[in-house]
N, C-alpha and C positions, 0 to 999 in steps of 0.2 A: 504493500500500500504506500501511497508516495509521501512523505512525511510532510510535517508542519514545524513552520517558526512561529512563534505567535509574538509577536512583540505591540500589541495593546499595552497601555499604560506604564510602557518602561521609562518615556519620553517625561511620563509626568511624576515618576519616582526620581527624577533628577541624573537621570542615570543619561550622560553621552553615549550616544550610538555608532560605531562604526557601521554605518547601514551597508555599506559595500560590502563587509563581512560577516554579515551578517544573512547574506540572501545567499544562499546555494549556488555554487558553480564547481563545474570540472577542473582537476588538476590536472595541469597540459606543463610538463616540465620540459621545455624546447633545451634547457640548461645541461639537463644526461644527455640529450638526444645527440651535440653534438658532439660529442665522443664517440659516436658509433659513426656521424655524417663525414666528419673532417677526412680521413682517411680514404670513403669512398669518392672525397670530391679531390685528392688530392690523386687519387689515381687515374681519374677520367682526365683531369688538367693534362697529365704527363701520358699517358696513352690513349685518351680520344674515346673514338667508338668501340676498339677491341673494349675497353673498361667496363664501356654501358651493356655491352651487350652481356657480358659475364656478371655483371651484375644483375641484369635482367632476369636472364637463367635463375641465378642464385635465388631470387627474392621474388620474383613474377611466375617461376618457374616454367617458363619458355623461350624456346632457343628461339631469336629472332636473328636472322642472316643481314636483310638489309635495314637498316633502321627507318630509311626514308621511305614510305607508302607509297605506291607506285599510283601512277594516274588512273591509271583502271581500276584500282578496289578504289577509289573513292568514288567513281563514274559508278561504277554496281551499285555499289553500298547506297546510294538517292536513289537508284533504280530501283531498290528491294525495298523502300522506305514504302510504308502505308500511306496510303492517300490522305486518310485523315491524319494521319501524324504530320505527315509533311506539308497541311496546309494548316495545323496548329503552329508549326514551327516559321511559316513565312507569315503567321500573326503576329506571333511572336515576336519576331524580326523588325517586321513593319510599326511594333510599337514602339520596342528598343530604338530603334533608331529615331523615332520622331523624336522620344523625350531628349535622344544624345544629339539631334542638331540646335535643338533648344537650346542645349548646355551650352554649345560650343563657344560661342563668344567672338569676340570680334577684337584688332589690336586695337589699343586704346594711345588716342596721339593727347599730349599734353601740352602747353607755352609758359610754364613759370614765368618766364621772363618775355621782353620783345626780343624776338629771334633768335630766343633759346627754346629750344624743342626735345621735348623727349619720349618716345613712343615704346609703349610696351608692345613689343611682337610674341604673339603665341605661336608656338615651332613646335611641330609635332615631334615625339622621338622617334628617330629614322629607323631604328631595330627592334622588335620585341619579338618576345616569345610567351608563349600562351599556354599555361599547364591547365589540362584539365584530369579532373579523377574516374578513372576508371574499375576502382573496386569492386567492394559492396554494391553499390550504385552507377553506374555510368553515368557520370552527369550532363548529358547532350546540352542540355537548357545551360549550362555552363558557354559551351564555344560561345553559345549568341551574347550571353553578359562583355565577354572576353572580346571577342572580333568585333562586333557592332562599334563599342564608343571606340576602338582602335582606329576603324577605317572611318567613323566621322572625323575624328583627329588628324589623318591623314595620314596617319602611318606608312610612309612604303613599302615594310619590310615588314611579313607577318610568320610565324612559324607557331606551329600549333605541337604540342607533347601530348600523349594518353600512353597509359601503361598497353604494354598488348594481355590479347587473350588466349584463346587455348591454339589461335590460329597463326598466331604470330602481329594481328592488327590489331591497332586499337578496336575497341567496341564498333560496331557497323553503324550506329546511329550518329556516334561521335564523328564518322567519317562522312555521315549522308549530312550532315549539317556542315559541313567544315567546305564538302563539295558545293552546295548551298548556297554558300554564303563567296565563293570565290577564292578560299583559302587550299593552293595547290601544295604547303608545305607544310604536311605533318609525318610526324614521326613516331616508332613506336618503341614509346619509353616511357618509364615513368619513376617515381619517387626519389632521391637524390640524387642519383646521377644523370635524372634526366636536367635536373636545377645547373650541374654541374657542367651538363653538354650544354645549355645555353648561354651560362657563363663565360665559358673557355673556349668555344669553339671546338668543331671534330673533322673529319674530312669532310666540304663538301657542306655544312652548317657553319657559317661564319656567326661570333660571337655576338650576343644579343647586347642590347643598353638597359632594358627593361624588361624584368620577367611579374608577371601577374597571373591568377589564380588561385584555386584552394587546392590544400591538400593534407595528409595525414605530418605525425609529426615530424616525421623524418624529411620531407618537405617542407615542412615550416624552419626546422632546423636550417639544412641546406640555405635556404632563403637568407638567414638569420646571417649566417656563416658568409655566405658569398656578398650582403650587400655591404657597398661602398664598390667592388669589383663591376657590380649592373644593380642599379636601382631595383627596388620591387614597390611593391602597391602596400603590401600588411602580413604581418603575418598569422595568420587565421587558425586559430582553434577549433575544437566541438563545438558545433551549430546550438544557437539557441534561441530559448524565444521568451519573453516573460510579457505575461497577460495583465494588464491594469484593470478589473471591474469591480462594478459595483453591482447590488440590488436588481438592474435592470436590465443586467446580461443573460443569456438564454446560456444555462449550462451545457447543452449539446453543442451549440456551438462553441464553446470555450474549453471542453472537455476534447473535442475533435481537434482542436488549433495545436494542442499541446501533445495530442498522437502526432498530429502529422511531423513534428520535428521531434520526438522522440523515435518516429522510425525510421531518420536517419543513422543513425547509428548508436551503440549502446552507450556512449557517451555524452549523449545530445543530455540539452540540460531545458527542462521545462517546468516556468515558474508560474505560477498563477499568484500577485499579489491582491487581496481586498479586504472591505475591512465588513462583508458578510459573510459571519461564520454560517448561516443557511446558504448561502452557492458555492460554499467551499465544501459543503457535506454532499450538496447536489452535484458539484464538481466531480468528487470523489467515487458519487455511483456511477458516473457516466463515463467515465474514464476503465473502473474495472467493465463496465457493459462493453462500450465501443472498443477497448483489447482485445477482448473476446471472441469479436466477428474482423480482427484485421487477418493479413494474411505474414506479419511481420510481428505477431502475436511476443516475442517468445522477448526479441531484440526490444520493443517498444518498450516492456514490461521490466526490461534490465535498466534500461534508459529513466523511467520513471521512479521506477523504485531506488535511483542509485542516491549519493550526497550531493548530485550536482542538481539534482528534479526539486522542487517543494512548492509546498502554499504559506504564503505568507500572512499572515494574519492583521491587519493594522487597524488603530484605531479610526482614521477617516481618510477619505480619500489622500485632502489634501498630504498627508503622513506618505499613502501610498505615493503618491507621486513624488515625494522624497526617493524614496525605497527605488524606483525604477530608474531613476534620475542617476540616483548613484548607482546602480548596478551596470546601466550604460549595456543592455540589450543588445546583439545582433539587429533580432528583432520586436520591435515592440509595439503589441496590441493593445487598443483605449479602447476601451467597451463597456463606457460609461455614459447617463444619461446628459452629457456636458465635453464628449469626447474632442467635438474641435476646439475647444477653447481649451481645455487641461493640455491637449496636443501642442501649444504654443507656449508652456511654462516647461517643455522639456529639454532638456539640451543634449542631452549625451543618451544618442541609440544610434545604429547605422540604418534602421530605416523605421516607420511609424508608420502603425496601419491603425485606419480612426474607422472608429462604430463595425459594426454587424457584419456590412458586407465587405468590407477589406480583409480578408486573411491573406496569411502571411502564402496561402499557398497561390494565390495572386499574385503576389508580386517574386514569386518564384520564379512563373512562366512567364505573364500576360501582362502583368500590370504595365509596363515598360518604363517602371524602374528598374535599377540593377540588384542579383540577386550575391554577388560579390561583395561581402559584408566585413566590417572592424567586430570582432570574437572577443572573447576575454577582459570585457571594459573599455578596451582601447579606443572604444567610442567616443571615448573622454577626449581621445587627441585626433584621433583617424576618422575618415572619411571611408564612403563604399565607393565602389568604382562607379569611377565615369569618362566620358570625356575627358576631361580635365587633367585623367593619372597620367592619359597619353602625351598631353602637351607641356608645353617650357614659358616661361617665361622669360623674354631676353629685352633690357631694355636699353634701347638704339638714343644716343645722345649728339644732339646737332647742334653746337653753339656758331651764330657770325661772331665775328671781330668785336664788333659793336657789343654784343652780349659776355661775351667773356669780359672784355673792359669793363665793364658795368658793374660786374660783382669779382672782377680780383682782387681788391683789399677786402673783399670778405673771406676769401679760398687763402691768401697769405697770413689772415689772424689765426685762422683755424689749423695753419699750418704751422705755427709755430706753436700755438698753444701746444699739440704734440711734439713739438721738438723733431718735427718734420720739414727743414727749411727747405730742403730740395724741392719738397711740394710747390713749397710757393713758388721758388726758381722756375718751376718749368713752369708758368704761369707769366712772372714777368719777363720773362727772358723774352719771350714774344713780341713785347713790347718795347725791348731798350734798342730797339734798332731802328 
């Protein structure tokens, strides 16, 4: 049975809360992890694909010969795609990408001064690489988070990773999507060394600038490990989700929110905070009823019932919206009679799904946000993918004559104040001729 915090009237016994530790979550120790990663990323660095591929074997357990996916299994793989799946998936698409030309943005020109100009130019990263997971789950609905805001961005340079399967390819869905979408270069690898072949380079795969997606911990490791060598986006824990309601939440539907990321993996962490012990009871029967009838029965049930699942108990909303605030959500459900306005006192989730009919399993596939999310709090500082992960900002400076004169004895005060004379030199210098 999935446990309770109950933290009613702690607040008013004088007692400080560390609410962040106080809400259930998984421990995801990326700290061990790389002691097991370093090693395999040091081998791929210094032997390339022989490494991945032996590592592949080892850990995937399939001999994969050539790692780069040949154009024909990806041409099949859409060919064998279900009709309805595959015009789910060009919905899909079609949303993602509206919301990511939205993001896009545009450069922005400034004049501090008269004919001083300074324009921020947004620059796409010219390289990335694109992990997606092919475990447990195959996550198709992944490439689209991953490809879409890449090639609104502009990206020129795409490369797609999935672990292979018992055939030597990635998952066939992952490949009819990746075909789909115009993405001719995937490859079949997966978990650190595939981090590590985008990294370093292998034959034939030149090194990436940017690697983005989710993955298990030895993935996040890797990531951890290699960035400042190529940026990444975040690095992503066991999926979660935590529920804010009150009184006038339909427990079937709050009880199902909290399966569906629970049958991600037995590690998934699903919180339902409010401050009615009657929906947390009704919660609690609909939860054992709807395990019952899923088909991930066993994995759901591990997931729920673990230290990282519970209900939280508060005294009122407002408490509760403390509680979520700090616990800084993947993702986070308001299913409360007041849900867009509480929606706007939150600050730290990587995405917010308001009232009844937003679940989180919306903006999985459909919503056309992204489902590439900040894990472990990190919502506190990080962002979910977007557009945005793929772009730079560089900004372009244009002074006349006129304009730098104008403000040199302000760039020579400030030059000395550091004990920077040279600064100002090259400044006057311009002018003593």
């Amino acid at each position: 049975m999935i446990r309770r915090v109950d933290l009613r009237g702690r607040v008013a016994a004088g007692e400080v809360l560390d609410l962040q530790a106080l809400v259930p979550r998984a421990e995801f120790d990326v700290e061990k992890a790389l002691d097991i990663v370093r090693p395999i990323t040091e081998d791929v660095r210094h032997r390339g694909a022989d490494a991945i591929r032996e590592f592949g074997a080892k850990f995937d357990h399939v001999a994969v010969k050539e790692l780069r996916v040949p154009p024909e299994a990806l041409k099949k793989a859409l060919e064998g795609l279900e009709k309805e799946v595959r015009e789910a998936f060009e919905e899909s698409i079609r949303r993602v990408r509206e919301v990511s030309e939205d993001e896009r943005g545009e450069d922005v020109h400034s004049e501090p001064a008269k004919g001083g100009k300074v324009t921020q130019r947004l620059v796409p990263v010219q390289r990335v690489g694109l992990y997606v997971p092919g475990g447990r789950a195959p996550l198709a609905s992944s490439v689209v988070m991953n490809v879409v805001p890449a090639q609104v961005a502009g990206v020129p340079s795409l490369a797609v990773a999935s672990p292979p399967q018992a055939d030597g390819l990635p998952h066939p869905t992952i490949l009819a999507v990746c075909e789909l979408l115009g993405v001719d270069e995937v490859y079949a690898m997966g978990g650190a060394q595939a981090i590590a072949g985008f990294a370093y380079g292998f034959d034939g795969c030149p090194k990436v600038n940017l690697i983005t997606g989710p993955g298990n911990i030895y993935v996040v490791a890797a990531k951890r490990l290699l960035k400042g060598q190529i940026g990444i986006d975040s690095e992503a824990g066991p999926t979660e989700i935590a529920v804010l309601a009150d009184a006038t939440a339909d427990a079937a539907h709050v009880a199902a929110d909290l399966i569906s990321q629970a049958e991600h993996d037995p590690m998934a962490a699903s919180v339902l905070v409010t401050p009615s012990e009657q929906l947390a009871d009704e919660v609690t029967k609909e939860l054992d009823k709807q395990t019952k009838q899923t088909r991930h029965a066993e994995r759901i049930t591990e997931a729920l019932n673990g230290e990282q699942s519970g209900i939280v108990l508060v005294d009122d909303l407002d408490q509760g919206t403390a509680v979520v605030d700090a616990y800084g959500a993947e993702h986070l459900e308001i299913q409360t009679a007041d849900a867009e306005e509480r929606a706007l006192k939150i600050n730290n989730a990587g995405a917010i799904f308001i009232g009844a009919w937003s679940p989180v399993s919306l903006g999985d596939y459909c919503a056309g946000s992204n489902h590439v999310l900040p894990t472990a709090g990190c919502a506190c500082h990080s962002s979910g993918l977007s557009v945005r992960s793929f772009l730079k900002a560089v900004h372009v400076v244009n002074y006349t004559r006129e304009a730098l004169e104008d403000v040199a004895h302000h760039v020579v005060a400030l030059a000395n104040a550091e004990d920077l004379p040279a600064h100002g030199a090259a400044v006057t210098q311009r002018f003593s001729q």
